[in-house]
Structures are given as structure tokens and as C-alpha cells.
N, C-alpha and C positions, 0 to 999 in steps of 0.2 A: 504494500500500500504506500502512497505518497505520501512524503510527511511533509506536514506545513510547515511554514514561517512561523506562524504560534506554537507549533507543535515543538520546536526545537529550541524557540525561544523558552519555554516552558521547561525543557528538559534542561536546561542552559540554567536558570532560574533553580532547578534541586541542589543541581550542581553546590553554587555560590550559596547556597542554605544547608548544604552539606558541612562545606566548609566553615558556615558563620558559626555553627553549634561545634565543632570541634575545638573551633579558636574559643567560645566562651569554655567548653571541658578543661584548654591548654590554662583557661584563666584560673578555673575551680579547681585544677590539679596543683597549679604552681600557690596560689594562699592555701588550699589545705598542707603543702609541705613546710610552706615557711611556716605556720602558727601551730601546726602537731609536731610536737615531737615525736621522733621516732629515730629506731636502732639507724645506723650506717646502713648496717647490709637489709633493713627491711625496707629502707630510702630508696638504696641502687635499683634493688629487685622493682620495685614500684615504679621507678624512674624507666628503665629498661621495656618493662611492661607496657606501658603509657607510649613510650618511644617506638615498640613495634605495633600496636595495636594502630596508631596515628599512621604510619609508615601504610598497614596495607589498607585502610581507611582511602587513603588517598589515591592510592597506585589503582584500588579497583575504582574511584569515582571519577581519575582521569582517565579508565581504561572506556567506562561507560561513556564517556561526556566524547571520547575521542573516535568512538565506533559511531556514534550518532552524527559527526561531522564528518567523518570519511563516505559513508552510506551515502550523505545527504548530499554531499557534492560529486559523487559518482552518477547517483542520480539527475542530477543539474547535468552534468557533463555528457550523460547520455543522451540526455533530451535535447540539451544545444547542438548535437550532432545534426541531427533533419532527419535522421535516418526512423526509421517504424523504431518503435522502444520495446525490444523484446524481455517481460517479463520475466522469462523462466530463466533465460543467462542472469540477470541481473537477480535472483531471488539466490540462485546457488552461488552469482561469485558473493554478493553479499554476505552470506552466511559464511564461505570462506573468509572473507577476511576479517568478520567479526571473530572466527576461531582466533585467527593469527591475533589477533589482538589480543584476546583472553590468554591463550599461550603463553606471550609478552610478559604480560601481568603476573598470571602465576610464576613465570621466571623470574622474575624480579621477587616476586613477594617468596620466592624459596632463599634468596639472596637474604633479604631482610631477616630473617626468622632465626636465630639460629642453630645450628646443627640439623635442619631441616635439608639444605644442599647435601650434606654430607650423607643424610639418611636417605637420599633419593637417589645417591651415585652408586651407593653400597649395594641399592635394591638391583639398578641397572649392572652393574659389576658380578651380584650374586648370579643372576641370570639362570642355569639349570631349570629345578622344578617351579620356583617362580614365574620364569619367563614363558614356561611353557602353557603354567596355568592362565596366564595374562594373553599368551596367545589366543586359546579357546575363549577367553571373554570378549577378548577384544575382536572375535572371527566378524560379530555382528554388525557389530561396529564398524570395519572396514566394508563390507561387504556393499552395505548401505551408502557410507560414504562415495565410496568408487559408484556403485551406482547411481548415485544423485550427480556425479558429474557427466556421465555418461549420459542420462538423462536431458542435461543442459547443454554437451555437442551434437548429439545425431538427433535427439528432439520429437521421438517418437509420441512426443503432447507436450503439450505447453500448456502455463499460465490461462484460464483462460480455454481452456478448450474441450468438448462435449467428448464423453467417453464413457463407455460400454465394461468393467471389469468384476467379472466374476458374475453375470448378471445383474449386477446393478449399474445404472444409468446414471452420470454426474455430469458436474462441469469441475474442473481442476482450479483450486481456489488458490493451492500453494506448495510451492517444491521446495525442501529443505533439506540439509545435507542428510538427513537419517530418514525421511518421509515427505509422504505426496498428501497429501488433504483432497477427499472429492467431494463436494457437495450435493448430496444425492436430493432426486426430487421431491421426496418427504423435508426437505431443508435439516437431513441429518450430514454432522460430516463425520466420512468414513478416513480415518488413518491408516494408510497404510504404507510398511516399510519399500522401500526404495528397492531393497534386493528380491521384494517379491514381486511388486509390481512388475520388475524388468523381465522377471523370466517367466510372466504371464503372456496370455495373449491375450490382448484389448482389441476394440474396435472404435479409432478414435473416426466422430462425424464432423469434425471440426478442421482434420490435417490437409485437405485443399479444398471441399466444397462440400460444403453444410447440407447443400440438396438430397435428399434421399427418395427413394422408392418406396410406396407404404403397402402396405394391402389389405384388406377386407375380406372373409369366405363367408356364401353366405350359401344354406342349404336349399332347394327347392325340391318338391316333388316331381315323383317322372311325370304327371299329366301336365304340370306348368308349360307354357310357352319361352321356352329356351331364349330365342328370340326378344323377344319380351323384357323377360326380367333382365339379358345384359341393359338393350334399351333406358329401361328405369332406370338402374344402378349408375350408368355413366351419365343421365338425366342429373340426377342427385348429387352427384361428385361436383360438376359440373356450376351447381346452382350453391355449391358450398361458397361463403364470402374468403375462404384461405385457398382457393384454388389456384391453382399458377397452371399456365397454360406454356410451358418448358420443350422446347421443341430439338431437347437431347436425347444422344442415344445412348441407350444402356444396356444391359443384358436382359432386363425384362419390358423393354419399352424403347421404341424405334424413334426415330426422328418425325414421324409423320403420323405419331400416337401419342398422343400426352395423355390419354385414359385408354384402359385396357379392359377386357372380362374375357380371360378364360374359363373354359369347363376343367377342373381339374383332378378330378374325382367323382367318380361313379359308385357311390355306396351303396350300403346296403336299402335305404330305406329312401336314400334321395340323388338328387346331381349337385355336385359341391360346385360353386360359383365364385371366382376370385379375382375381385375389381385391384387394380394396380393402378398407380396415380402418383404423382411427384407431391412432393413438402419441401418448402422450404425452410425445414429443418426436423429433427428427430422428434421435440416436443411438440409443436406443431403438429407433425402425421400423425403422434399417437391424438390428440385430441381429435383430427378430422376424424379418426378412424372409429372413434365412441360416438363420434355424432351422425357418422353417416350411416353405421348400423340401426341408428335409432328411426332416423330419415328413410332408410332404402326398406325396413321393418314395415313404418305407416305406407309408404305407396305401395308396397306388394300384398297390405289387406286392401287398398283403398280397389287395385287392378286386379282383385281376387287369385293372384298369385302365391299359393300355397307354401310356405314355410311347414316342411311335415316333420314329425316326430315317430320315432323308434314303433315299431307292426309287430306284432307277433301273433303268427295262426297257431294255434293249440289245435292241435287232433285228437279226440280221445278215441280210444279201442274199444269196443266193450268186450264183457267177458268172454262170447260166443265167438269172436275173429280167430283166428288161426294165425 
């Protein structure tokens, strides 16, 4: 999301309040030492304390203040390009380098602390069963990562774009180094890891034309006029206010057919009838598709067009048959 000029002024603002309450603690620390007595060594220890707590106090509130002005003018800088502003690169480098920045931070704040460098070189140095265990944690971890960048070069969705996973229908709200957010059409959002998403198969409607194919089956009886009820059905389609009149060719519809009815089945009890028709987009067809059932339903009782239901002859034997 873009962040305002208030928005950052405001974070700018915690900032410089972060700091004003430290300097008044720097004031409450320095009179309670001078007017309490106290031991040397319970002075230094206190002193010390105060000195590194202040220390990463600071380090994370410039780490914060400086991730929110790096973002913000990458941002700026991309959009003063001219160029389209591609979300999905800009959500994973930004999340990269808000890492790098945290990184930083904690580097530093191991610097400050003391004995805390030396317990982290000791752990890197130990390596063995440590490092082995830290591999299996950290498998997911990588997995995700490396997929979220993968993600943000070949680009199989983006920011922004209608997709099909696992059977459920979204639009992608947000790519981040460890997960993708979809927001499904109940406005639930779905999380899901970066290294599963990739070695799924989606169906994104959004990666060069939102246009899709929709369809309709609607059952008729064998006495119905075949004729007829196509007639109706593209009648209807036709007289819908979201019709688009698309004069592309696809594998289920020609250039010189923007409405279609096949026969496509011959059941047992009826003729299966399946109206084909362009949407200019996924949510869209599915709505034509609830309306025009409902539509193509009233003019096949209005033209006494039989919609029939499951037959069954029962034969009984009597006793005396053979």
C-alpha cells in the first residue's frame, strides 16, 4: 500500500517521542543516582544496564524510522520513473530490504550487549549437531524465501491479480518474502506459504486477459424442441445488461460466434444443453451465469419447454410369471 505524507510524517513524529521519553528516563536515571546512595559496583551495574538498554532502544527506533524512509522513496522513485508501477517486484524487494535493515540492527545490537557476539560466534563455530538442527528449521524458511523471489522475477501472479488455487477463487492482495495473501470472494484472506503456492498449479484470469469463456447446462426433455430452446437460451444471454459481444476466437467459440449452444449430452432422462458466452471477467460470468439460469428457467415454462426430472418405470411380476 502507499504510504502518505501524513503517514510518514506521523511515523517521523513516534520517532522524536520515542526519543523525548528516553531523554526524560536519561533525566530520572541521572537524579535518582546522584540523591540515592548506592554500592560502586551496584552504581556501575545500573549504569551499564541503562547504557545498553538506551543503546538498543535507539538502534531498533533508527532501524524502524530508516526502513520507513528507504521504502518510501523507492517508492517515489519508482513512480517518477513513467514506467507501469509493478507491485509485486516492489512488495518482495521491499520486504528484502526491510530484512537487510533489521539484520543491521540486530548486528549492531549483538555488538552492544555484551558477551552476546561472542555467544553467537561460539554457536556459528560449534556448528555439528546445532547447525544441523538449525538447518531442518531453517529448510522452511529458505524454501519460502527463495520462493517469494522467484515469484517477483518470472511472475506467474502478481499484486493484484484474479486466481484460481486449490479451488478457491481470489485476487492476490500481497506477496511477502515467506507468503502470498488471497482474498477470497467471501472477503476471507487465505495465507499461504510461498513454497507451496509455487509448486501448485493455479489458474491465474488476470496474467494477459481477464476475458473468459463461461457456461451454462441446462437439461431439456426428449419431446422439447431442440431448436427452440438453443433459440431462447442465446435470446437471454443476449438481453443480459453484462453481455459483451467479443468477436474472439477460442477453443470453445469462433470469431463469428460470441454465443454458442451445444447438445452435449444425451442422458438418461433428458438432452443436456450448454450455452457458452464471453465475460469480461471471472466474477462477472459467474454472476451472469446465476442469472441466466434463472432467466433461461422462466422463458422455457413461459414457451412450455420442458425442464424434466429423473423417470422411473417399476415393473412388478406377480406371483404366477415364470
Amino acid at each position: 500500500m502507499v504510504e502518505s505524507d501524513s503517514e510518514h510524517k506521523t511515523n517521523i513524529g513516534v520517532f522524536w517521542l520515542l526519543l523525548g521519553m528516553v531523554a526524560v528516563a536519561v533525566v530520572v536515571v541521572g537524579l535518582l543516582l546522584k540523591f540515592v546512595p548506592m554500592e560502586s559496583e551496584m552504581l556501575n551495574q545500573l549504569e551499564e544496564t541503562f547504557r545498553i538498554g538506551l543503546g538498543i532502544l535507539i538502534v531498533l527506533g533508527a532501524a524502524n524510522i530508516f526502513n520507513k524512509i528507504v521504502t518510501s522513496r523507492l517508492r517515489r522513485l519508482a513512480e517518477l520513473t513513467g514506467a507501469e508501477f509493478d507491485k509485486t517486484k516492489f512488495s518482495i524487494a521491499q520486504n528484502l530490504v526491510s530484512a537487510i535493515i533489521y539484520l543491521i540492527a540486530v548486528a549492531i545490537i549483538m555488538r552492544i550487549v555484551p558477551g552476546l557476539e561472542e555467544i553467537a560466534f561460539s554457536l556459528l563455530a560449534g556448528a555439528g549437531i546445532a547447525a544441523i538442527v538449525l538447518g531442518f528449521a531453517a529448510k522452511d524458511v529458505a524454501s519460502n524465501l527463495l520462493a517469494g523471489i522467484f515469484i517477483a522475477i518470472f511472475q506467474p501472479f502478481r499484486v493484484g491479480d484474479r486466481i484460481l488455487f486449490n479451488d478457491t477463487y481470489g485476487t492476490v492482495e500481497d506477496i511477502t518474502l515467506r507468503h502470498t495473501i488471497i482474498r477470497t470472494w467471501k472477503n476471507q484472506r487465505l495465507v499461504v506459504p510461498n513454497s507451496k503456492i509455487s509448486q501448485s498449479t493455479i489458474i491465474n484470469y488476470s496474467l494477459k486477459d481477464e476475458k473468459c469463456v463461461e457456461t451454462v447446462e441446462i437439461p431439456i426433455s426428449y419431446e422439447a424442441d431442440i431448436d427452440k430452446a438453443k433459440k431462447i437460451m442465446i435470446e437471454e444471454v443476449k438481453k443480459h445488461p453484462n453481455f459483451i459481444e467479443i468477436r474472439a476466437s477460442s477453443e470453445l467459440l469462433g470469431k463469428k460466434e460470441p454465443v454458442k449452444v451445444r447438445v452435449v449430452s444425451i442422458a438418461e432422462s433428458a438432452i443436456i444443453l450448454r450455452l457458452y458466452f464471453w465475460a469480461k471477467d471471472k466474477p462477472t460470468g459467474f454472476r451472469m451465469s446465476c442469472e441466466l439460469r434463472e432467466a433461461i428457467k422462466k422463458r422455457f415454462d413461459e414457451e412450455g419447454i420442458e425442464i424434466p426430472y429423473p423417470h422411473r418405470t417399476i415393473i412388478q411380476k406377480s406371483k404366477g410369471s415364470a
